[in-house]
N, C-alpha and C positions, 0 to 999 in steps of 0.2 A: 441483489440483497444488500453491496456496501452503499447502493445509492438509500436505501431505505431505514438505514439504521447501524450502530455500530455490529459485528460480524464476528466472531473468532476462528479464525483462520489457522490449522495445524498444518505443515509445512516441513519438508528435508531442506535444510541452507546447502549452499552448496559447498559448504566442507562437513555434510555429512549430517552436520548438528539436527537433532528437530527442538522445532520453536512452536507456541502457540503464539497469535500473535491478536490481540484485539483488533481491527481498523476499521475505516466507513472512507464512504466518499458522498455522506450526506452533506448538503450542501452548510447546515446550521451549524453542521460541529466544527468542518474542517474550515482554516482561518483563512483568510482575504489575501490575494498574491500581493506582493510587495514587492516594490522595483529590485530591490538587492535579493530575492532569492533566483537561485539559480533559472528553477524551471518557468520564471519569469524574464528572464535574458531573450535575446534573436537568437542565439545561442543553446537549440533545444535538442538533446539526441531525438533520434530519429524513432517513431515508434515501434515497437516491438511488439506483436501478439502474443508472444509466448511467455510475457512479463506482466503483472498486476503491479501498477502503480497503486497505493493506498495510503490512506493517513493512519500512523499508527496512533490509537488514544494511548498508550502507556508511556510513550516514549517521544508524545509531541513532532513527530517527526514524517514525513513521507517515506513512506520504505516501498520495497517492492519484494516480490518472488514470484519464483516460475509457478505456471500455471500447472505442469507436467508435474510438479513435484508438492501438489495439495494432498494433504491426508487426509483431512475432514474441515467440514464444514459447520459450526454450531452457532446461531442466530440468538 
């Protein structure tokens, strides 16, 4: 679904908080790697399954959350 288009994602943070969060992993929205951001370094943690990497549209930013702690999902 984030490949297809922006997603809202409902979600526990993990100090409890819930968050909705807008994000995609379409390729048109989210912006072009660029040598100084991080997850552009040799320097990559290591992948995690139990983490959704995603661009968030509100906040410009890549965020992530656990997968185990989604509430909803609204397209």
């Amino acid at each position: 679904m984030l490949i297809e288009g922006i997603v809202e994602v409902t979600f526990t943070k993990l100090s409890g908080e819930s968050r909705t969060m807008p994000c995609t992993l379409k390729p048109s929205i989210i912006p072009p790697a660029r040598a100084q951001d991080a997850a552009s370094q040799k320097k990559v943690r290591g992948l995690n399954e139990a983490v959704m990497v995603a661009w968030c549209t509100d906040r410009s930013e890549w965020r992530s959350f656990r997968i185990d702690n989604v509430i909803s999902v609204n397209l």
